[in-house]
N, CA, C and O atoms as a Maestro MAE file, in Angstrom:
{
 s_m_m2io_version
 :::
 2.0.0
}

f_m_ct {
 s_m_title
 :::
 protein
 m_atom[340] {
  # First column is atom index #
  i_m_mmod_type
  r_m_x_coord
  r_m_y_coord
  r_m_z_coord
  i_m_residue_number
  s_m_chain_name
  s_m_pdb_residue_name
  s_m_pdb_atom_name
  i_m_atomic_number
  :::
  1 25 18.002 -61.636 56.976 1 A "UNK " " N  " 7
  2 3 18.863 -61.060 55.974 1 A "UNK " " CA " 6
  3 2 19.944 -60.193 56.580 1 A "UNK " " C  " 6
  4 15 21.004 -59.993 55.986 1 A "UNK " " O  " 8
  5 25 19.645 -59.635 57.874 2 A "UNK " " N  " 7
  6 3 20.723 -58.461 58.066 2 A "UNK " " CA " 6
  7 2 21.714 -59.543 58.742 2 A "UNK " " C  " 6
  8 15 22.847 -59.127 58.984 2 A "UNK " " O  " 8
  9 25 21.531 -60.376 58.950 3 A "UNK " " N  " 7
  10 3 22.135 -61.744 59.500 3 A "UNK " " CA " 6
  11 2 23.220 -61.775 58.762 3 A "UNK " " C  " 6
  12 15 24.316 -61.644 59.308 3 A "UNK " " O  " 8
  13 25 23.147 -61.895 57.841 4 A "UNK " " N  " 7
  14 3 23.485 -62.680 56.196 4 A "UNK " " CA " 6
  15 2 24.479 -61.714 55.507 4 A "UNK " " C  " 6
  16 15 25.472 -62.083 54.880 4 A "UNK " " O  " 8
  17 25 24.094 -60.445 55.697 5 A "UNK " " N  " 7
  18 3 25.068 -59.530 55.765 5 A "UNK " " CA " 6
  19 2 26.230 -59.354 56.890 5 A "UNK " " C  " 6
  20 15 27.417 -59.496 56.599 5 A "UNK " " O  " 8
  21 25 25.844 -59.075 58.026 6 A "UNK " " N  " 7
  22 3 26.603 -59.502 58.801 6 A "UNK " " CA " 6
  23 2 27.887 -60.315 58.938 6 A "UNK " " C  " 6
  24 15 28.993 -59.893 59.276 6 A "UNK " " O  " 8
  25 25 27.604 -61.318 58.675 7 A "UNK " " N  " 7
  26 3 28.341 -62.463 58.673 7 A "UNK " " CA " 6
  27 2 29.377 -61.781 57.112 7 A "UNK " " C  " 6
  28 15 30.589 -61.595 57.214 7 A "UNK " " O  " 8
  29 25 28.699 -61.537 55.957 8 A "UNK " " N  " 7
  30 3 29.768 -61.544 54.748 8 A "UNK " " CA " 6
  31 2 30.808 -60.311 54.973 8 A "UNK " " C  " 6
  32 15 31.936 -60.260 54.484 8 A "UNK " " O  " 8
  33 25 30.158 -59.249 55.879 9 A "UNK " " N  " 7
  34 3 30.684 -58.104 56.154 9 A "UNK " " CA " 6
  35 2 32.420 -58.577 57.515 9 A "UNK " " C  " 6
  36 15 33.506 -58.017 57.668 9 A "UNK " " O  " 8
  37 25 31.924 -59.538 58.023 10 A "UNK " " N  " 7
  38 3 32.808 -59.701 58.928 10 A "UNK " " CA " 6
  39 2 33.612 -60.512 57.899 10 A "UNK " " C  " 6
  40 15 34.734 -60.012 57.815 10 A "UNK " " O  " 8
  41 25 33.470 -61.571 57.084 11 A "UNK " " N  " 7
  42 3 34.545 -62.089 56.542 11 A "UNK " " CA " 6
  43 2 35.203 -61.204 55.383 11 A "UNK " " C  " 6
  44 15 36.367 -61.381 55.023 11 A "UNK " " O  " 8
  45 25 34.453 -60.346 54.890 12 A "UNK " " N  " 7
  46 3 35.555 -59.138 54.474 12 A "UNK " " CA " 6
  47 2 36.295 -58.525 55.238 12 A "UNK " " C  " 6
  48 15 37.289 -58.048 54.690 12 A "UNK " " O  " 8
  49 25 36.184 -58.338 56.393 13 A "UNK " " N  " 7
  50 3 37.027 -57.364 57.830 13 A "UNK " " CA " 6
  51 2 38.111 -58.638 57.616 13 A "UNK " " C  " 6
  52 15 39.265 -58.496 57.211 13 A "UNK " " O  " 8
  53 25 37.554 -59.758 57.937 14 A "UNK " " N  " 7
  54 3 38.863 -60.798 58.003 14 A "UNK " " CA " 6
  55 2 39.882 -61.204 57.270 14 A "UNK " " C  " 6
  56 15 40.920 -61.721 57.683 14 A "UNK " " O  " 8
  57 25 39.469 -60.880 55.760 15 A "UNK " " N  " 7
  58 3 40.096 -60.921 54.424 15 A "UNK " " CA " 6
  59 2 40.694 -60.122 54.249 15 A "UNK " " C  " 6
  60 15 41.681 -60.372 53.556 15 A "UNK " " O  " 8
  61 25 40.487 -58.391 54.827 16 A "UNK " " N  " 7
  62 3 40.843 -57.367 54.860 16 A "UNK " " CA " 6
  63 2 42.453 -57.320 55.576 16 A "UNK " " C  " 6
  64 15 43.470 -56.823 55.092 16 A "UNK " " O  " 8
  65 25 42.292 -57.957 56.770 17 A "UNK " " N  " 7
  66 3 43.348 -58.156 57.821 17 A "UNK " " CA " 6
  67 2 44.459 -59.270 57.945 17 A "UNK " " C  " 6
  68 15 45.568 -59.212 58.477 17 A "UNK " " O  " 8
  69 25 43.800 -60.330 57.271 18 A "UNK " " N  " 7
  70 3 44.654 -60.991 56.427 18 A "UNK " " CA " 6
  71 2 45.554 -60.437 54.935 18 A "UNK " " C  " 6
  72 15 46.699 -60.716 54.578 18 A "UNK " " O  " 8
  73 25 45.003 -59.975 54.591 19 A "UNK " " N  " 7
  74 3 46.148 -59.468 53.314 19 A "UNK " " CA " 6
  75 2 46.883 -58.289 53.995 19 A "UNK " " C  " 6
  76 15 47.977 -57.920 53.569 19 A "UNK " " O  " 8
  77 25 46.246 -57.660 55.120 20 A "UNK " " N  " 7
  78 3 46.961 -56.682 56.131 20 A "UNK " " CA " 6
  79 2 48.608 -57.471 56.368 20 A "UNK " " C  " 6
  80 15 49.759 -57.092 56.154 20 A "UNK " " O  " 8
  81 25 48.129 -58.460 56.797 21 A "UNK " " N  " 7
  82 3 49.147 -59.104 57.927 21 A "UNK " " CA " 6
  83 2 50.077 -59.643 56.624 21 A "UNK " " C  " 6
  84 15 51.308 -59.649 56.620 21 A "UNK " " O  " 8
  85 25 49.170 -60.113 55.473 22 A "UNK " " N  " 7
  86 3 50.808 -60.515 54.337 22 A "UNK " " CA " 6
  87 2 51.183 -59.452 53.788 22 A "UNK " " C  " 6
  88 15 52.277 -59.683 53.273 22 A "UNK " " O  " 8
  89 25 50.870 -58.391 53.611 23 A "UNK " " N  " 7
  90 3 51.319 -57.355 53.302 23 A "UNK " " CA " 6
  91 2 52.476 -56.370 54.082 23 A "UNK " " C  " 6
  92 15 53.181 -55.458 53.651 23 A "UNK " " O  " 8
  93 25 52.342 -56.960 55.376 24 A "UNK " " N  " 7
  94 3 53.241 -56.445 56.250 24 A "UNK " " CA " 6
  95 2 54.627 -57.053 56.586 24 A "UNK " " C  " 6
  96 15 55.717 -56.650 56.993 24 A "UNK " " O  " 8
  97 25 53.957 -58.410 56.156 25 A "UNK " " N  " 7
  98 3 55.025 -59.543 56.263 25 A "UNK " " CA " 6
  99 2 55.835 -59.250 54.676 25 A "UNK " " C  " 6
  100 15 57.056 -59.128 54.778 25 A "UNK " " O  " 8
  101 25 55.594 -59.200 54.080 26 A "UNK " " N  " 7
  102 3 56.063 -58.908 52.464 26 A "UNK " " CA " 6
  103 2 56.694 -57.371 52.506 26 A "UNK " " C  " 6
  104 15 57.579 -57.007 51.732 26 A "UNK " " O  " 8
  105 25 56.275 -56.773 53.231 27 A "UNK " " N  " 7
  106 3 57.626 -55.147 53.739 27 A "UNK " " CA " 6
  107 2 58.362 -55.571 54.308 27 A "UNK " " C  " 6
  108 15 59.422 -55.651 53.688 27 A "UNK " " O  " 8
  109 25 58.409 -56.099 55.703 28 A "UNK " " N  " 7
  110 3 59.350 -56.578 56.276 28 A "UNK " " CA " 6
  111 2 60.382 -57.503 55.878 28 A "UNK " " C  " 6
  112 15 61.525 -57.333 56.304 28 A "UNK " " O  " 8
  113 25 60.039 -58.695 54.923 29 A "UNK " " N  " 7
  114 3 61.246 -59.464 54.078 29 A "UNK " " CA " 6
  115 2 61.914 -58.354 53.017 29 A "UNK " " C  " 6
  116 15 63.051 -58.384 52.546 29 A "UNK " " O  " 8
  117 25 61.278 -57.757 52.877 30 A "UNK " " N  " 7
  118 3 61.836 -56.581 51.991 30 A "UNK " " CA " 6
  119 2 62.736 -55.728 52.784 30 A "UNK " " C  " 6
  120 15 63.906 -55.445 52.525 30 A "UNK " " O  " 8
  121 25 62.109 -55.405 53.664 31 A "UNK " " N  " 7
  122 3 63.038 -54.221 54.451 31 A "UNK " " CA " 6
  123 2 64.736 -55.039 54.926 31 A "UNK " " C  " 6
  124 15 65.874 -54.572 54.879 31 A "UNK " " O  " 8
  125 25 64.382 -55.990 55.229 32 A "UNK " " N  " 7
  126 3 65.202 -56.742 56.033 32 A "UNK " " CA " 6
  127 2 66.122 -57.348 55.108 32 A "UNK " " C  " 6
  128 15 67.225 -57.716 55.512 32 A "UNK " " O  " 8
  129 25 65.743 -57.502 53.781 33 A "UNK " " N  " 7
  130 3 67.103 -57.672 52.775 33 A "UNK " " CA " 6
  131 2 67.831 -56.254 52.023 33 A "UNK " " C  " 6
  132 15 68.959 -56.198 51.535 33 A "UNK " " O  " 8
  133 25 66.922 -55.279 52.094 34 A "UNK " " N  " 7
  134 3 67.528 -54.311 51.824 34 A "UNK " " CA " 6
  135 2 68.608 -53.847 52.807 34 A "UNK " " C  " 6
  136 15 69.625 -53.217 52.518 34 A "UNK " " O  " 8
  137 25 68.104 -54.386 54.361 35 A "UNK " " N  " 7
  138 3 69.355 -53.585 55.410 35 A "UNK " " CA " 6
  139 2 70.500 -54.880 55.009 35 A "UNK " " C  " 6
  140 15 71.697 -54.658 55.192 35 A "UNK " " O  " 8
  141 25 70.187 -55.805 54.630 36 A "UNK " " N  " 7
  142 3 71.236 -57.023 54.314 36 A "UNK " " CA " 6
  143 2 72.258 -56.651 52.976 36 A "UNK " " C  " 6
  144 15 73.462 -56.421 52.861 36 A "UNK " " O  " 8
  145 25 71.525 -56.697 52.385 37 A "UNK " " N  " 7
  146 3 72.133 -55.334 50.695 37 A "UNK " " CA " 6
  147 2 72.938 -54.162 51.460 37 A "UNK " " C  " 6
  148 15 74.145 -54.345 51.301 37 A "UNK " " O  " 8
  149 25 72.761 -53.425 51.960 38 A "UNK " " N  " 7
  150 3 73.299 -52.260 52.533 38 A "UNK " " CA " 6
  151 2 74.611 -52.647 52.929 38 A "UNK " " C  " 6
  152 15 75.652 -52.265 52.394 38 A "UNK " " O  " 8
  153 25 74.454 -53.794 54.353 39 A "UNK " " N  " 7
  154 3 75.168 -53.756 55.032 39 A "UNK " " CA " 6
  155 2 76.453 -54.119 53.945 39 A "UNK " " C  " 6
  156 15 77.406 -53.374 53.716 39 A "UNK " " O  " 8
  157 25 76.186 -55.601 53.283 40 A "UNK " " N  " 7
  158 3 77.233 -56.123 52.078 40 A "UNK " " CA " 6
  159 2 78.127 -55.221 50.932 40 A "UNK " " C  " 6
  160 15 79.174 -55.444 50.324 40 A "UNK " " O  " 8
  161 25 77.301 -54.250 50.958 41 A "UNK " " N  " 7
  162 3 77.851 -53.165 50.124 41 A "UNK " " CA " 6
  163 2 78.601 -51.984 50.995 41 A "UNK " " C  " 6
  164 15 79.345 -51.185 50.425 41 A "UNK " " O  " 8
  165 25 78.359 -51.927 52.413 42 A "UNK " " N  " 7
  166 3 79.570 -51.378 53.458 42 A "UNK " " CA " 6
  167 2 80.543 -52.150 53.714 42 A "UNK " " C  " 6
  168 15 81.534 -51.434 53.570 42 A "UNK " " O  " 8
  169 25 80.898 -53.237 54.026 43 A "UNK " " N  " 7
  170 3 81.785 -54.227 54.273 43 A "UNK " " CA " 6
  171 2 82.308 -54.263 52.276 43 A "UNK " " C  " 6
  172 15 83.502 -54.348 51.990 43 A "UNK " " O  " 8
  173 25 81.612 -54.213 51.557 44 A "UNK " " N  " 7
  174 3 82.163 -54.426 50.199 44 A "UNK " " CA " 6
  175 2 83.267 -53.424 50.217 44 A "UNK " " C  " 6
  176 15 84.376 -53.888 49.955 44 A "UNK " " O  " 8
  177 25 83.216 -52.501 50.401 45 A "UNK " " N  " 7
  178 3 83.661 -51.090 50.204 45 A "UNK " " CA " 6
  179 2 84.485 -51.074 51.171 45 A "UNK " " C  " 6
  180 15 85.566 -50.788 50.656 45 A "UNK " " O  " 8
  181 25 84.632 -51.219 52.340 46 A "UNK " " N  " 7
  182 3 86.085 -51.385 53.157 46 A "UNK " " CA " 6
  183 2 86.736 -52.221 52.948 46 A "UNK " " C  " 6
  184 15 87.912 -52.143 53.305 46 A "UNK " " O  " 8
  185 25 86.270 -53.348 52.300 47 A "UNK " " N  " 7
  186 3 87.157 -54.143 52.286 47 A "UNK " " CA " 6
  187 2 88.317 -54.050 50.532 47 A "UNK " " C  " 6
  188 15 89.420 -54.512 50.242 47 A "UNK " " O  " 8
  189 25 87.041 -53.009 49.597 48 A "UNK " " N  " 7
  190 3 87.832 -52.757 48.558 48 A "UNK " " CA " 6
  191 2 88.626 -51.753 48.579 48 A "UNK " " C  " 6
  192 15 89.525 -51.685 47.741 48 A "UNK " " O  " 8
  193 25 88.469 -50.840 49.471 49 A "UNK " " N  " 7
  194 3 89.577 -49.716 49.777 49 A "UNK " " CA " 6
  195 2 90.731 -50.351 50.034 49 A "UNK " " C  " 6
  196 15 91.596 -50.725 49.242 49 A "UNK " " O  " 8
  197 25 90.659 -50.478 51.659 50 A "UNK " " N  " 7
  198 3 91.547 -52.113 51.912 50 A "UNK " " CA " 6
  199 2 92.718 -52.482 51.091 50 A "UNK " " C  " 6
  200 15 93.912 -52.273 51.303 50 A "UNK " " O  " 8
  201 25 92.096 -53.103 50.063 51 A "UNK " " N  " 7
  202 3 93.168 -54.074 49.027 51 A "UNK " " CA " 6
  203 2 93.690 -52.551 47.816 51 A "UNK " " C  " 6
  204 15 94.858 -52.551 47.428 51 A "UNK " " O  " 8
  205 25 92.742 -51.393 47.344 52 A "UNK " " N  " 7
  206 3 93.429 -51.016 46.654 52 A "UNK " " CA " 6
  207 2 94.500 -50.044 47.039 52 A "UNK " " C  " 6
  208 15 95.403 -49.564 46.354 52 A "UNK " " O  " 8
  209 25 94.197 -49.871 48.262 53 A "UNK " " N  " 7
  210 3 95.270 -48.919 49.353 53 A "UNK " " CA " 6
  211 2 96.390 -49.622 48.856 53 A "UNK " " C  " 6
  212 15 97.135 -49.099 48.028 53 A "UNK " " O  " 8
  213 25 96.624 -51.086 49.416 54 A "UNK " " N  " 7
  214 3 97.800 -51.971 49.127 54 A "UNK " " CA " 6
  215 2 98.162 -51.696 47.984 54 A "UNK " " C  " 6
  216 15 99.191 -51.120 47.629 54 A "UNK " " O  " 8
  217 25 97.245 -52.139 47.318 55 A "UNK " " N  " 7
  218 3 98.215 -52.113 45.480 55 A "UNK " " CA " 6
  219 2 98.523 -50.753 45.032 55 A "UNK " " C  " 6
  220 15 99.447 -50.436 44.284 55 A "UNK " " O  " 8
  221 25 97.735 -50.057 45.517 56 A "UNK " " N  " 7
  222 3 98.836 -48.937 45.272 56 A "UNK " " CA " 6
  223 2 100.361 -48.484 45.869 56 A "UNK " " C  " 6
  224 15 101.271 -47.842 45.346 56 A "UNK " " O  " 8
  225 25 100.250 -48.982 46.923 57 A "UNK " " N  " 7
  226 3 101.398 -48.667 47.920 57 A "UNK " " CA " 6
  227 2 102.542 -49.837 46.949 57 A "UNK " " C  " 6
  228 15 103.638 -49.444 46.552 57 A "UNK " " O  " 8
  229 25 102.139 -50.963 46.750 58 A "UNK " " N  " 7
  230 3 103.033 -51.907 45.887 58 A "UNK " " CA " 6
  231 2 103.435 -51.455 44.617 58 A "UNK " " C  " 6
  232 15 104.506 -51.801 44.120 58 A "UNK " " O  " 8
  233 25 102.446 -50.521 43.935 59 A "UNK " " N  " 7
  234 3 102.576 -50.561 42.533 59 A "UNK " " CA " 6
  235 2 103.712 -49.183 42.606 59 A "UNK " " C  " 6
  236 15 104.508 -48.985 41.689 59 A "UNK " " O  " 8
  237 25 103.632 -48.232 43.922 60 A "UNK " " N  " 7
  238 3 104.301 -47.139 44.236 60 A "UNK " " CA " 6
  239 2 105.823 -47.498 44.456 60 A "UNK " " C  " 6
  240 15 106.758 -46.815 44.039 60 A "UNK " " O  " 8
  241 25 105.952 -48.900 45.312 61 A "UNK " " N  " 7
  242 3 107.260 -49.838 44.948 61 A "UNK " " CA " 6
  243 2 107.798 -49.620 43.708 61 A "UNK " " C  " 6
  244 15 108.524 -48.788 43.164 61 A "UNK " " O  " 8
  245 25 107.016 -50.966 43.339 62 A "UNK " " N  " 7
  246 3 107.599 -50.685 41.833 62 A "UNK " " CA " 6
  247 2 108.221 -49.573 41.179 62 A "UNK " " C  " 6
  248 15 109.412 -49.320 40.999 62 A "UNK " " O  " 8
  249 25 106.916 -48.805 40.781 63 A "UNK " " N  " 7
  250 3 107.608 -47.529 40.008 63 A "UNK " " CA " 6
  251 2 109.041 -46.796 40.381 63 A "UNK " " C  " 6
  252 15 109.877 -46.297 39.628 63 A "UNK " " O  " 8
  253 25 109.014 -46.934 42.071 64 A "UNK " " N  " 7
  254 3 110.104 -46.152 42.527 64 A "UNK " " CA " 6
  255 2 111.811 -47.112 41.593 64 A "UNK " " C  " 6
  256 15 112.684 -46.618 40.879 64 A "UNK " " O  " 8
  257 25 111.637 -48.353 42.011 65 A "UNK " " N  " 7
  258 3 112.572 -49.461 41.365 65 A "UNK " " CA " 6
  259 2 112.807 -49.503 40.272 65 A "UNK " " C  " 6
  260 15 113.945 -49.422 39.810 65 A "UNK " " O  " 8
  261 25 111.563 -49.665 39.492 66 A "UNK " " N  " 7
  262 3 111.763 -49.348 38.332 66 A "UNK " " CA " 6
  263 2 112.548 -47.788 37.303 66 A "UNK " " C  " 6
  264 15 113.191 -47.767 36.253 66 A "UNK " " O  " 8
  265 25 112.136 -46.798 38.138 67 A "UNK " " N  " 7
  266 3 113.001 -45.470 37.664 67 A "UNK " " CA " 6
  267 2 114.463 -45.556 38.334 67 A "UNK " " C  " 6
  268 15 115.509 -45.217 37.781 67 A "UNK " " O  " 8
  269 25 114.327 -46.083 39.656 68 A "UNK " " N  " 7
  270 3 116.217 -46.471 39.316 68 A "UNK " " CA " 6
  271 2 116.946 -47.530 38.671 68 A "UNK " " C  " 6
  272 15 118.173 -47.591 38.749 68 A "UNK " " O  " 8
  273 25 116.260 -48.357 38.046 69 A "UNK " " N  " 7
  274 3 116.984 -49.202 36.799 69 A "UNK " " CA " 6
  275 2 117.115 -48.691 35.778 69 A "UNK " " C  " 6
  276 15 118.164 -48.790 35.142 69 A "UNK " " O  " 8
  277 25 116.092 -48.023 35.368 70 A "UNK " " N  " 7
  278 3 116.213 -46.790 34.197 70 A "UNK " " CA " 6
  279 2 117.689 -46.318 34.492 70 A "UNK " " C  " 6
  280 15 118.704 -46.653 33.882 70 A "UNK " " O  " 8
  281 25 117.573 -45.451 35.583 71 A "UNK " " N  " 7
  282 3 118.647 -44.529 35.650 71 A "UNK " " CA " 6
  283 2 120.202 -45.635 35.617 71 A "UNK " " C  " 6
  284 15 121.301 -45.480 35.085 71 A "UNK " " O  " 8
  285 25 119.810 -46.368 36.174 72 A "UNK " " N  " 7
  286 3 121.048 -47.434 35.997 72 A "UNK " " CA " 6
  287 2 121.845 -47.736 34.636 72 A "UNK " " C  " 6
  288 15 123.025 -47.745 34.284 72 A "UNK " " O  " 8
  289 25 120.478 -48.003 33.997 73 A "UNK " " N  " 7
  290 3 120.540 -48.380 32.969 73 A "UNK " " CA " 6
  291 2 121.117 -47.538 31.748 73 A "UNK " " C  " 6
  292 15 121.884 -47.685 30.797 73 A "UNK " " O  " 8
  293 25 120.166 -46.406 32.426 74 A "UNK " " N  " 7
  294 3 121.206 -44.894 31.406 74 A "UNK " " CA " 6
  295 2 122.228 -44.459 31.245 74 A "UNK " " C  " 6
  296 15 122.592 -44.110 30.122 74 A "UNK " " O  " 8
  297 25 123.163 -44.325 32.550 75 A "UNK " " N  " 7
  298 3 124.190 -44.584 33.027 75 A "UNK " " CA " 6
  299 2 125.233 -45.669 32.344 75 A "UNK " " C  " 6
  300 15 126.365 -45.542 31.877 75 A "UNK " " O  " 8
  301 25 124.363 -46.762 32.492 76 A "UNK " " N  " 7
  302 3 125.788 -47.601 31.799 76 A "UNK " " CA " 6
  303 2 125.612 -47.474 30.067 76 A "UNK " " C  " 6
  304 15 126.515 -47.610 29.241 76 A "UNK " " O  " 8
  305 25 124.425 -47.225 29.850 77 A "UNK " " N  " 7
  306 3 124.549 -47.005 28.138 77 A "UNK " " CA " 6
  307 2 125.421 -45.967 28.127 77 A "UNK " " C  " 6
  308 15 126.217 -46.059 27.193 77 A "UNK " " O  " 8
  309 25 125.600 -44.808 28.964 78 A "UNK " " N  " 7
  310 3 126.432 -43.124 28.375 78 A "UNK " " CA " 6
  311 2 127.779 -43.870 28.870 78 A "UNK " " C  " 6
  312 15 128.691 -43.913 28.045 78 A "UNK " " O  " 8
  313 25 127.955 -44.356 29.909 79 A "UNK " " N  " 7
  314 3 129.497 -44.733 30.213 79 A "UNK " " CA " 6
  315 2 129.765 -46.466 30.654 79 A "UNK " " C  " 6
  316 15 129.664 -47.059 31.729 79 A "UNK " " O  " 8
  317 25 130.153 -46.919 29.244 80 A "UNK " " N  " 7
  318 3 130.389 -48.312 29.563 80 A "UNK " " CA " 6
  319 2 131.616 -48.444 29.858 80 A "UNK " " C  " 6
  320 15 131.914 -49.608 30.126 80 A "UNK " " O  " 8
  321 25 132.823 -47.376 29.939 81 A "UNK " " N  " 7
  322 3 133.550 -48.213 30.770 81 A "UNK " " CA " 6
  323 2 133.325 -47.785 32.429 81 A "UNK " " C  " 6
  324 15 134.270 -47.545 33.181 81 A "UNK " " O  " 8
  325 25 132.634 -47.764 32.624 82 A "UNK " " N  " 7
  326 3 132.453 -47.872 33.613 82 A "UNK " " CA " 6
  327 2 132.687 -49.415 34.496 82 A "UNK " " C  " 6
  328 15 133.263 -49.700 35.546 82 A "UNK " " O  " 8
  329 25 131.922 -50.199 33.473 83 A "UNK " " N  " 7
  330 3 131.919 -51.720 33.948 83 A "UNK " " CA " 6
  331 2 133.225 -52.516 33.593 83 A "UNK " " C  " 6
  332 15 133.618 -53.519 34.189 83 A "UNK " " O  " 8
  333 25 133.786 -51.950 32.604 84 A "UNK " " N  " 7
  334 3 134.900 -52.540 32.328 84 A "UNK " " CA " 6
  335 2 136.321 -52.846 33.224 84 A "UNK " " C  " 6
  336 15 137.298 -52.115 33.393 84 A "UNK " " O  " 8
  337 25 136.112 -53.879 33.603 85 A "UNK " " N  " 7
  338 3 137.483 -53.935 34.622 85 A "UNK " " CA " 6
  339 2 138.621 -54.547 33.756 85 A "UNK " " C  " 6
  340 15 139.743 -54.709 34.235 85 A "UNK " " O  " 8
  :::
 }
 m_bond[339] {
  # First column is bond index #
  i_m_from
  i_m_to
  i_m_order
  :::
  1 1 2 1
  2 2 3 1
  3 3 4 2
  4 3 5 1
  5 5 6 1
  6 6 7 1
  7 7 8 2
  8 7 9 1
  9 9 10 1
  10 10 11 1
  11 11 12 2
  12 11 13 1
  13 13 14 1
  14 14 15 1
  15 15 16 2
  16 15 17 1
  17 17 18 1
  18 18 19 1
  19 19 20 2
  20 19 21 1
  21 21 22 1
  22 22 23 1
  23 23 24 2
  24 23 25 1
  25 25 26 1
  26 26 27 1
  27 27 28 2
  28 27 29 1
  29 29 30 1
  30 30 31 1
  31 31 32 2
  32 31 33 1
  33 33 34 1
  34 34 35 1
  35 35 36 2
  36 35 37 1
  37 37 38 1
  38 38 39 1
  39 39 40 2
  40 39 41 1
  41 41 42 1
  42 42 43 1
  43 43 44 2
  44 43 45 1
  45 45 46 1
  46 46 47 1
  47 47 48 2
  48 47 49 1
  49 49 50 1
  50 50 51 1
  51 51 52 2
  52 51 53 1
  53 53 54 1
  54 54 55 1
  55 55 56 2
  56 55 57 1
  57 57 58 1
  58 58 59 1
  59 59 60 2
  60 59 61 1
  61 61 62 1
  62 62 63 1
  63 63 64 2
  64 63 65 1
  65 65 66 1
  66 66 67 1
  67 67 68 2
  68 67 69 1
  69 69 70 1
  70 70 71 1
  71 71 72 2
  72 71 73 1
  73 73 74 1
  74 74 75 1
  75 75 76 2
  76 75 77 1
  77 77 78 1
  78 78 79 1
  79 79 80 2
  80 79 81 1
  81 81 82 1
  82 82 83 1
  83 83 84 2
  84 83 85 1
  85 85 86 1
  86 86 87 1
  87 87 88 2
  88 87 89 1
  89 89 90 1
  90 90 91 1
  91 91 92 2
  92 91 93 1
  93 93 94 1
  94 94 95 1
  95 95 96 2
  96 95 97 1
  97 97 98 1
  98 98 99 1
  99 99 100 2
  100 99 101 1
  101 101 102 1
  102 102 103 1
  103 103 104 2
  104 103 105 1
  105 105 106 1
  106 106 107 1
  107 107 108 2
  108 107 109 1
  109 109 110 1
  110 110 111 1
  111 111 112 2
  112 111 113 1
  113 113 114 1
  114 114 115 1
  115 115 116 2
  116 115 117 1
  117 117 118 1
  118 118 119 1
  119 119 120 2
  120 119 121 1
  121 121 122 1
  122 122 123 1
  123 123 124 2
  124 123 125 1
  125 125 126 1
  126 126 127 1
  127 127 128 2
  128 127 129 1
  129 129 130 1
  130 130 131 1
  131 131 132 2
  132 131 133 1
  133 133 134 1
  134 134 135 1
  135 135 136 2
  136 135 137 1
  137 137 138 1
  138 138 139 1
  139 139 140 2
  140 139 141 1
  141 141 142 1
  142 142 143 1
  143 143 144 2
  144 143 145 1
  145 145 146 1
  146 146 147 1
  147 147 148 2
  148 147 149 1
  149 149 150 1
  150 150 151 1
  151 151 152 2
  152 151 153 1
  153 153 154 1
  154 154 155 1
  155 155 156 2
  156 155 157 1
  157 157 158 1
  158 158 159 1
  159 159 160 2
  160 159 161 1
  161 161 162 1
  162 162 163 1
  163 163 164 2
  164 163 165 1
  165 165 166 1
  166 166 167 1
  167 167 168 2
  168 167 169 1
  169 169 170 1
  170 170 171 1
  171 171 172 2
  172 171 173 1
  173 173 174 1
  174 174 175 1
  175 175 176 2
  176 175 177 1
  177 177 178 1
  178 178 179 1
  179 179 180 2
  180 179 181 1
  181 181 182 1
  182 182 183 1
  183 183 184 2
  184 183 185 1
  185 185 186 1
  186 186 187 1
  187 187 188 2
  188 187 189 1
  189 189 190 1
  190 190 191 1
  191 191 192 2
  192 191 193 1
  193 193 194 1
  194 194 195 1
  195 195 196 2
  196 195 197 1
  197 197 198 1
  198 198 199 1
  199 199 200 2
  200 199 201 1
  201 201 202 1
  202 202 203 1
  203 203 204 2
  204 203 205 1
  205 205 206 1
  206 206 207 1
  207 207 208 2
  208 207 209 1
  209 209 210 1
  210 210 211 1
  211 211 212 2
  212 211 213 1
  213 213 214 1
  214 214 215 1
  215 215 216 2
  216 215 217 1
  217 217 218 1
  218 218 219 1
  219 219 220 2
  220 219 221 1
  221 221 222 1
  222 222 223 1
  223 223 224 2
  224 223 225 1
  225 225 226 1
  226 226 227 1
  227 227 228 2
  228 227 229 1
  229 229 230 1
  230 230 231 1
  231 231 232 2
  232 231 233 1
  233 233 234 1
  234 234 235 1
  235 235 236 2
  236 235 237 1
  237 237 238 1
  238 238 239 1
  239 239 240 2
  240 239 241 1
  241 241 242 1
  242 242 243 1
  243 243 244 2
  244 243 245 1
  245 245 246 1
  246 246 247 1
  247 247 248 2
  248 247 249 1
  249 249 250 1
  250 250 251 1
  251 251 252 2
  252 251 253 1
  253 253 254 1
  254 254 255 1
  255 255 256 2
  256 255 257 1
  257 257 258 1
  258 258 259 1
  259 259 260 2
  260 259 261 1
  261 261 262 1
  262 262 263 1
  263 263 264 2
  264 263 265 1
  265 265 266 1
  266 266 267 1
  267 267 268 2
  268 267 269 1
  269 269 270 1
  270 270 271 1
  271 271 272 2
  272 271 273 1
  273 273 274 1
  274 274 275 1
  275 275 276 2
  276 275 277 1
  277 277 278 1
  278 278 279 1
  279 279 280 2
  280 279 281 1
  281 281 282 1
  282 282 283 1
  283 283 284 2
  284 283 285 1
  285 285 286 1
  286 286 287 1
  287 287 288 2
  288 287 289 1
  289 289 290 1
  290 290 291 1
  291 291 292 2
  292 291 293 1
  293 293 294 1
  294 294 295 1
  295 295 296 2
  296 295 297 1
  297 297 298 1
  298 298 299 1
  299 299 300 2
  300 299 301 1
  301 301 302 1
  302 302 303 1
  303 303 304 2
  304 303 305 1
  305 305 306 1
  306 306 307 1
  307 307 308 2
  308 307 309 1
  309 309 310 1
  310 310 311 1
  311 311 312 2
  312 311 313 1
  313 313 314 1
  314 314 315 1
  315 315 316 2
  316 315 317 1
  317 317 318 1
  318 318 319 1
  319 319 320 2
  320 319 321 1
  321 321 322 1
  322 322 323 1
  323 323 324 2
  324 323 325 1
  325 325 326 1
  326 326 327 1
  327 327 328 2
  328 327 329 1
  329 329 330 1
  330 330 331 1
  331 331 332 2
  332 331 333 1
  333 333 334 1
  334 334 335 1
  335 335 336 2
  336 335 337 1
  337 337 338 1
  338 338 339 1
  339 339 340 2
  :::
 }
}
C-alpha cells in the first residue's frame, strides 16, 4: 500500500509541474504581447506627433494666407478705385 501511494503522490508532483510549466508558458505569451502592445503604442505616438506637427505647421500656412486675402480683400471693398485703370 505505501507503494500505491507513492506512486499517486509522484504523479501529483508531476501534474503539479506540468501545469507549473503551462502556467509559465501562458505569462510569458502574455508578457511578450504586452511588451509588443507597448512597443506599437510608442512608435504609434511618434509617429502621430510626427504628422500632427505637420498639419499644424500647414494649417499655420494657411491661416497666415488666408488673413492676407482678407486684408486684400478689405482693401479693395473700402477703395475700388484703386483697381480701376
Amino acid at each position: 500500500m505505501a507503494r500505491a501511494g507513492g506512486i499517486s503522490n509522484a504523479v501529483n508532483v508531476g501534474i503539479a509541474v506540468q501545469a507549473d510549466w503551462e502556467n509559465r508558458e501562458f505569462i510569458s505569451h502574455i508578457s511578450l504581447n504586452i511588451r509588443r502592445l507597448f512597443d506599437f503604442l510608442l512608435q504609434f505616438e511618434a509617429t502621430t506627433k510626427t504628422k500632427l506637427a505637420s498639419l499644424n505647421e500647414k494649417l499655420d500656412t494657411l491661416e497666415r494666407r488666408l488673413e492676407l486675402l482678407e486684408v486684400q480683400v478689405g482693401t479693395a471693398t473700402a477703395n475700388p478705385s484703386l483697381f480701376n485703370t
